[in-house]
C-alpha positions in Angstrom: 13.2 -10.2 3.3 10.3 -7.8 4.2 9.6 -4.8 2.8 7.5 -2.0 3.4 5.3 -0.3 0.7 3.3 3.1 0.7 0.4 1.8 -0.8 -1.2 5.2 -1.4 2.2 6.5 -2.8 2.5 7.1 -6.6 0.2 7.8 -10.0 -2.6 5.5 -9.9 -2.4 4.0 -6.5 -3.7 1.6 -4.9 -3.8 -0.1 -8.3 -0.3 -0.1 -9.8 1.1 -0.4 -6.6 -0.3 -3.1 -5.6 0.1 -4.7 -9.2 3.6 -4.1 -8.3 3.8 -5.9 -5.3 1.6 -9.0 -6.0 4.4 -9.1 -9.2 7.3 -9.2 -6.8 5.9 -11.9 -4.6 5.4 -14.6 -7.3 8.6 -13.9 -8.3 10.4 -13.7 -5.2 9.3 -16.5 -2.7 11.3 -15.3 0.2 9.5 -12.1 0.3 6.8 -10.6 2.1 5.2 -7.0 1.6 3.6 -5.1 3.8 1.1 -2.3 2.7 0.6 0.6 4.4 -2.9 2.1 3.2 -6.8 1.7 3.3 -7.4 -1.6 4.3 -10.7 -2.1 2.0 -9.1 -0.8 -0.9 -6.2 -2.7 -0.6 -8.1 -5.6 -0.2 -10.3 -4.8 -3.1 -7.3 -4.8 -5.3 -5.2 -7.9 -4.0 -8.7 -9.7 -5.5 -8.7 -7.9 -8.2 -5.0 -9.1 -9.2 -6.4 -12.7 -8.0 -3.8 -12.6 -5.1 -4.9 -14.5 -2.3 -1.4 -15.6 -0.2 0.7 -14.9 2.5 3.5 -12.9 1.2 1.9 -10.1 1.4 0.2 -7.9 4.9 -1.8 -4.9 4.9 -1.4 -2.2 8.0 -4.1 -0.3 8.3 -3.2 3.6 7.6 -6.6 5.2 7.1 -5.6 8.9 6.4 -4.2 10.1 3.2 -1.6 12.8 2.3 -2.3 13.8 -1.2 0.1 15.9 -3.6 -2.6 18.2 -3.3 -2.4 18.8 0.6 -0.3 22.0 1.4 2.4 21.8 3.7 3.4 18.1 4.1 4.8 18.2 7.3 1.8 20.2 8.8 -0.2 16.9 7.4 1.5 14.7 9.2 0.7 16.3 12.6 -3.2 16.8 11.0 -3.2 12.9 9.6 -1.4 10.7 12.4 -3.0 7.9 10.8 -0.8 8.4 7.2 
């Protein structure tokens, strides 16, 4: 099974997030995650949860929508790359 993951999505993201994820896939060996989100940072924290397989892909998505940005769907149009 695949799923996808916002990994800019919630409270202290990327961290818990991916913490989450990298939980799921040693327990679940049929899944795979992918990661939508900042690359680097992603990456940064995959290491720093000592994950290193192949259950779980990163899609670049370089632009952020915070809970701070007004107007959510008006972000979307200015940040295609959410």
């Amino acid at each position: 099974m695949k799923i996808v993951v916002d990994g800019f999505g919630g409270d202290n993201a990327p961290s818990e997030i991916v913490k989450a994820c990298v939980m799921a896939v040693n327990e679940f060996k049929d899944l795979t995650i992918i990661i939508t989100g900042q690359t680097e940072k992603l990456k940064a924290e995959l290491r720093e949860n000592n994950y290193d397989g192949n259950q779980v892909e990163i899609v670049e998505a370089p632009d952020v929508i915070s809970c701070e940005d007004e107007n959510p769907a008006m972000q979307i149009r200015r940040k295609p790359n959410s």
